[in-house]
N, C-alpha and C positions, 0 to 999 in steps of 0.2 A: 076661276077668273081667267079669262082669256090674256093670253103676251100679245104685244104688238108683233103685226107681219106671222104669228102664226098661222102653220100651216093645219087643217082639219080633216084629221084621217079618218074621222068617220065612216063607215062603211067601205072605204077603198081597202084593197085588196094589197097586199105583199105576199110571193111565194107562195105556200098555201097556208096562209093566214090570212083572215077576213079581220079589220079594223073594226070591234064593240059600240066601245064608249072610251073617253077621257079618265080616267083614274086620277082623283084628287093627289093622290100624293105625287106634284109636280114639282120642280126647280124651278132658276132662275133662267136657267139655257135650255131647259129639253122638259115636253111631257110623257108621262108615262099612259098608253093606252093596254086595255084588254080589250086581245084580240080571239078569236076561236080557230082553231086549224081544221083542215080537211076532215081528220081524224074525231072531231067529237069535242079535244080538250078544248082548255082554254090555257093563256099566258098572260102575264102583265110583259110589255113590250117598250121601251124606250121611243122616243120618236129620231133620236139618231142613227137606227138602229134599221127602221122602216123608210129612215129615205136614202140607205144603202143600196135599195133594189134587188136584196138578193131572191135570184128566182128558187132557192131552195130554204126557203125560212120556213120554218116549221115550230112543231111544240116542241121538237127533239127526243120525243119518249117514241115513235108512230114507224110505220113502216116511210111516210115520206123524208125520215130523219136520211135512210141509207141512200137515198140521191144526192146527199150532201155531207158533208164534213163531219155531221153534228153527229154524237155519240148515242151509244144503246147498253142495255145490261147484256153481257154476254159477249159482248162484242171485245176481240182479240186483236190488239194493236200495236206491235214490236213485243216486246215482251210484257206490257200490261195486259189483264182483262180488268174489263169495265163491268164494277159489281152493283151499284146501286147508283140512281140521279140524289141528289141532295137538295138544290136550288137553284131558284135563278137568279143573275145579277143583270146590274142593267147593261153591259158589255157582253156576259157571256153566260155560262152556268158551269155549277159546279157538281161534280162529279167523285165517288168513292170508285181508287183503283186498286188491285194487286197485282206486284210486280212478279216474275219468276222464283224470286230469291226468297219470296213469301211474305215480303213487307208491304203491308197496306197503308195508304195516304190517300188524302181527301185537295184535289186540283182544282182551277180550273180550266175547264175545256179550250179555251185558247191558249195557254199557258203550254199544255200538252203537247195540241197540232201544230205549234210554231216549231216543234223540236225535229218533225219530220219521223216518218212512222218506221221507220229504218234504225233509229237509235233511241227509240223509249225505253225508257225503266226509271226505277224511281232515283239512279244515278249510280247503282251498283256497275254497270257496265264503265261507266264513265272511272269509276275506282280502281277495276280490273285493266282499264286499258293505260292506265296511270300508271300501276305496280310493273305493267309488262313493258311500260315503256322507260320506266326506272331502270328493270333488272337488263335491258337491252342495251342502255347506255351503259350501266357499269361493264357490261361484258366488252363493251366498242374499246371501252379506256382500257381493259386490262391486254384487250389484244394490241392498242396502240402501245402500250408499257412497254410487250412484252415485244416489238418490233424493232422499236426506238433500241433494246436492249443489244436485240440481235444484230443491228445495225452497228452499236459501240461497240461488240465486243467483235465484231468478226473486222475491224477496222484496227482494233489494240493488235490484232493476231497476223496481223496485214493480208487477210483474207478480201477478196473481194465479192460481196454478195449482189448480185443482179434480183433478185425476186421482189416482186412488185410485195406492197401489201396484202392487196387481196389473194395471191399467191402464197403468200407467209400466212395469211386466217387460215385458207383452206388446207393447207399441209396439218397446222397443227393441232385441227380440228379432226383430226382422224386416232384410230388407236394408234398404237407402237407398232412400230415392224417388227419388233423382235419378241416381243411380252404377249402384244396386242392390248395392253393398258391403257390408262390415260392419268396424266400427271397432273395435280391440284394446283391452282394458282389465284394466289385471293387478292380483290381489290385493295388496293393501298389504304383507301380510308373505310369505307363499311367493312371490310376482312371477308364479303359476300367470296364463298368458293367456286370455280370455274370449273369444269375439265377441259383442260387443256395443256397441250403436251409442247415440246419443243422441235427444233431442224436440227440433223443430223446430215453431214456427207457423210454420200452411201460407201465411198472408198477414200476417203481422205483426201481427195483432190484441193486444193489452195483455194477457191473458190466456192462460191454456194450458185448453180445455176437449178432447174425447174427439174431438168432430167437426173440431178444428181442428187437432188433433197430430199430425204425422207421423213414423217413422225419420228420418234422417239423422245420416250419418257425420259426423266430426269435420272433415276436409275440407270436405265440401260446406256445413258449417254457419257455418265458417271464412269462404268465399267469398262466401254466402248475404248474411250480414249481417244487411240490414234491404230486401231489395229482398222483392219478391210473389213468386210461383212463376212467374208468368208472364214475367216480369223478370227472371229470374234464368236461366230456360229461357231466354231470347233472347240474353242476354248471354252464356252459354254457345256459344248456335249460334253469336255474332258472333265470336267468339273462333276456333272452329271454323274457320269461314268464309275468316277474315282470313287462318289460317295456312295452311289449304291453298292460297289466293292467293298467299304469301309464296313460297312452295316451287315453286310452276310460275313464277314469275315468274324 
């Protein structure tokens, strides 16, 4: 039964699909035709679908699929491959993929290429860029913690600290100057552990500037006190010293 104002695709052409016949199984808004592609096959085809105009409509199984969007078995697309066609809808078709990570799921093909071929999978990247963007903030917070800290206490000491923030990350993201360690420091609330160490003046000056600050662990900073670097290396050696005398004696 023909709609009012419908249009009769009969033998016109979309893409490389040639319009059949009418297919009974129609709605109230759209009929569905079978059309034949370039290629041999054939499709059952929407009529909203064919007054898109697209120049690359195809059966999407054929070589004319690879001049357009539409998918193939084999075919490698972010990190999916595309292993088997499954069907058609009247929108799109649906497709069997498997991801990297090894898990297979059944899509459909628009649902896919809307996601842009640069970040497919079947959402494991999307998990992994979650967890990394998790463990990144808690690291932000415990180096703000441990800023804020260095701030109060070098102000209780009436020390005056000049170092930016991002000058206090990158000091105390290095080893120790004297160990060459690196001291633990866990998130306040997950207990997630850090390596990261603390500032040290190199010679006890009143102040904390750029040329004066160095790494040091929670130990050595411990020991350190108020003695110079040079003071501290010797009182080290004597330590050294003393106990390997101890042990031959």
């Amino acid at each position: 039964m023909w709609h009012k104002n419908k249009f009769n695709w009969k033998r016109k052409k979309r893409g490389h699909l040639t319009v059949l016949y009418e297919v009974e199984k129609t709605t109230e808004t759209a009929t569905n035709w079978n059309c034949r592609c370039e290629c041999g096959r054939e499709r059952i085809v929407n009529s909203r679908t064919l007054t898109r105009n697209n120049k690359n409509l195809s059966c999407g199984q054929c070589e004319f699929a690879l001049k357009s969007r539409d998918l193939r078995v084999g075919l490698k697309i972010g990190s999916l491959t595309v292993l088997e066609f499954i069907k058609f809808t009247d929108w799109s078709s649906v497709w069997k993929f498997r991801c990297d990570c090894g898990k297979e799921f059944i899509e459909e093909k628009r649902q896919i290429l809307r996601r842009g071929y640069s970040h497919l999978s079947c959402g494991c990247k999307k998990k992994h860029k979650n967890t990394e963007n998790a463990i990144l903030r808690e690291d932000k917070i415990v180096i703000n913690q441990a800023y804020l800290a260095h701030l109060r206490g070098a102000l209780e000491r009436g020390y005056c600290s000049e170092l930016s923030r991002e000058q206090y990350e990158e000091i105390i993201r290095k080893p120790c100057r004297y160990c060459g360690k690196f001291s633990i420091r866990k998130h306040i609330r997950t207990h997630k552990e850090f390596p990261l160490n603390s500032v040290d003046r190199l010679n006890n000056e009143p102040y904390y500037k750029l040329e004066n600050s160095v790494p040091c662990c929670f130990h050595c900073q411990t020991s350190k006190l108020y003695y110079t670097e040079k003071e501290y290396l010797k009182h080290c050696s004597d330590v050294i010293e003393f106990q390997i005398t101890k042990e031959i004696k």
